[in-house]
Structures are given as structure tokens and as C-alpha cells.
N, C-alpha and C positions, 0 to 999 in steps of 0.2 A: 419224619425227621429227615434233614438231609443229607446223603452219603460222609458229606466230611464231617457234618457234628457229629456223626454216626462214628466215623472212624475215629476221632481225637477222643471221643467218650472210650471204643473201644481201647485204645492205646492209654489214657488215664490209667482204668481199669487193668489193664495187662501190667502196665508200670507198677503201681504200687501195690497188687498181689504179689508178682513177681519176686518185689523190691523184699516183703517179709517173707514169702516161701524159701525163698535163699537165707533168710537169716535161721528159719528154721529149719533147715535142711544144712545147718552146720552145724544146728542143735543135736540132730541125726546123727550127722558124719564124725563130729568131734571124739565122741566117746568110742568110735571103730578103729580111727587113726590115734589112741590112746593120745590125745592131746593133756597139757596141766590146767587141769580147771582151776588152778590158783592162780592164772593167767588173767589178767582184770578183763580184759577183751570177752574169753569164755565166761567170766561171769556175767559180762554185763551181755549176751547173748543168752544166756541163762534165764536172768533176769527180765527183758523184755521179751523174751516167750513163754515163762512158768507161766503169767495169768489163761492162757489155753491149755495148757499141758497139762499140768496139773491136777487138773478137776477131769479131765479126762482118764489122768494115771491112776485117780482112785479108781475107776470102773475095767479099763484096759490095761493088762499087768506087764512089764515088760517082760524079754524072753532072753535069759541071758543077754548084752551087749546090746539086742537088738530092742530099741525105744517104740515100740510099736504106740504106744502114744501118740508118739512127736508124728508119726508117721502117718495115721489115724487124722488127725487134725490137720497135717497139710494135707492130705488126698481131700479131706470135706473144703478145708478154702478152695483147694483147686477145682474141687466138681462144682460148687457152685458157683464160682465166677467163669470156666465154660456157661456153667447154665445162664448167666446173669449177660454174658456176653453174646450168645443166642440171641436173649429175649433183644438186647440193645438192635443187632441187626435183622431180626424177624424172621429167625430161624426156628426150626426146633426140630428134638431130636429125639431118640429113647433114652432109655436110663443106663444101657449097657452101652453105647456109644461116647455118650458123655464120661462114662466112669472108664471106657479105655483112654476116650482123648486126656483124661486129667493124669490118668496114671502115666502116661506116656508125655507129659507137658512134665510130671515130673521128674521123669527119669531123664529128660533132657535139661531139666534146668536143674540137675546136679551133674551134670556132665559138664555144663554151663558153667557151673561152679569151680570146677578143677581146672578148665580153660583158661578162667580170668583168675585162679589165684597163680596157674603157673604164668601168664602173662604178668602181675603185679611182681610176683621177684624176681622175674626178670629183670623189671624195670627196677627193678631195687637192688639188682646186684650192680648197677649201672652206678650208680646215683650214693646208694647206703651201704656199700660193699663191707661188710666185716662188722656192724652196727645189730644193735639189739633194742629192740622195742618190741610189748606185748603184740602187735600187729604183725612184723615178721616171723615171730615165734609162731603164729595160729597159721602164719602161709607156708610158713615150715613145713609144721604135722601136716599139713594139705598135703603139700606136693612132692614131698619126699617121696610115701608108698608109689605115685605115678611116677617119677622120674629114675628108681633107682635102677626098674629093669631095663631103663632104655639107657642108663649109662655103662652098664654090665656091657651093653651090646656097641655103642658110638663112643669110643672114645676123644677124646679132646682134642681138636685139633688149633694145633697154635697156641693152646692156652684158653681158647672158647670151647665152651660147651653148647655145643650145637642138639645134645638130645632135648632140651626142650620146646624146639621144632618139630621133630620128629612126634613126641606126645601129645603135641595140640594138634599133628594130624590127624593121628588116630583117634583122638577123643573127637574130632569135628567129623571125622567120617562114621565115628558110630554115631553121631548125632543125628545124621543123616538116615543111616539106618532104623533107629530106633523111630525117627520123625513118618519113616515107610508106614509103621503100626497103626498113626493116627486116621482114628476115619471119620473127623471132621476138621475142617479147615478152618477153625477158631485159633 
């Protein structure tokens, strides 16, 4: 096959794993940052992930707060679509390798996660400043626990709040970090 159907297969592949590991990975996140699951948003996140979860939660039990289900299920999507993305480029690898690069592909696309919801209200205290909709409310519980210690520390200047600059550096520099761990380059 030739490098670029090879890569745009890769990148399909990347995209819309990706696209659901993030939804379930706020299936994860939601119940830590006590969000209101009567929020239609977390239902309906709820709801397009229970048909995985669930049939998993009856065998894997959760551990106080901690969904070891949800968590269960996105590590197996992510080790097999490394492994699925191997095979596309005609790689291959062992079985501890692949299950570091997934665990580490995940721990940065929820790092991922907290980057883009603090850049969306951003863009929303711009735009929707003082407005309530189920979608702010879930970027809310996001990004408040990230942002509160860095407003403790930067206060406001002029009337901008400039700590969440500061928070998407350090989430993108531990991304960096954390990306050191991978030892494969899928």
C-alpha cells in the first residue's frame, strides 16, 4: 500500500478512535469532577457509551468513584487500534509495548481533554459571557478543579484572567512529558 493511503487510513483510524475515547474519557472524568448527571449533555454521554460499559460493569466492579469499567474499555479500544495501526503501517510489536503506548495515548488524550475544554470557555467567555447551556455547565465541572489553583496564584490583571494561559502550559508540557513514556511512535 502507498505511504499516503497508508497515512490517511492511519489518521481516519486516529480520528475516530480518538473522537470516542474522549467521549469516554468524560464518562471517566465526569463523576471525579462531581459533575450533575441530570445535565442532558452527561446523559446523553452516558448514553452513547453504556452499550460498552456496561456489559463490562457486570464483570469489572467499580472502586469507589473510580469507573474502572469505563477505563477497562477505553484502554482495550486504544490497544487495539495501536495494534490495528501497526498492522496498517507494517510494524509490529510486543504486547507490553503496545499496552504502554495505549496507556500513555490515553493519559494524554485526557490531558487533551482539559486543554480543549479550557480553550472552549475561553472562547465562550468571549462570545457567551454570563449564558447557561447544558454544554458550559459540563466545561464548567471540567475546568474549574484545573484553573482554581492557578487563580489562587495569577491574579487578574485589567479585568482578564490570564491563568488559563498559564494551565494549558503546563497541561501541554506534561503532555510532552508523559508522550517521553511512549515507545512506539504510532
Amino acid at each position: 500500500m502507498p505511504s499516503n493511503i497508508s497515512s490517511a487510513i492511519v489518521f481516519i483510524v486516529n480520528a475516530v478512535t480518538s473522537l470516542y475515547l474522549l467521549v469516554l474519557l468524560l464518562r471517566f472524568w465526569l463523576p471525579w469532577l462531581q459533575a450533575d448527571f441530570r445535565n442532558p449533555l452527561a446523559q446523553g454521554i452516558l448514553r452513547f457509551t453504556s452499550p460498552v460499559v456496561i456489559p463490562v460493569r457486570r464483570i469489572v466492579p467499580s472502586f469507589g468513584r473510580l469507573d474502572t469499567a469505563t477505563v477497562l474499555v477505553a484502554f482495550i479500544i486504544q490497544y487495539l487500534t495501536v495494534l490495528l495501526l501497526l498492522v496498517i503501517v507494517g510494524h509490529s510489536a510486543g504486547i507490553v509495548p503496545i499496552a504502554v503506548t495505549a496507556i500513555v495515548k490515553l493519559v494524554v488524550l485526557s490531558i487533551n481533554l482539559f486543554v480543549y475544554a479550557i480553550i472552549i470557555r475561553i472562547i465562550l467567555s468571549w462570545v457567551a459571557q454570563g449564558t447557561y447551556n447544558p454544554a458550559t455547565a459540563i466545561i464548567a465541572t471540567l475546568t474549574e478543579p484545573v484553573l482554581r489553583p492557578f487563580r489562587r496564584i495569577i491574579p487578574p490583571l485589567g479585568g482578564f484572567d490570564i491563568s488559563p494561559i498559564f494551565a494549558i502550559i503546563l497541561l501541554l508540557a506534561a503532555t510532552i512529558v508523559v508522550n517521553g513514556f511512549k515507545p512506539l511512535s504510532i
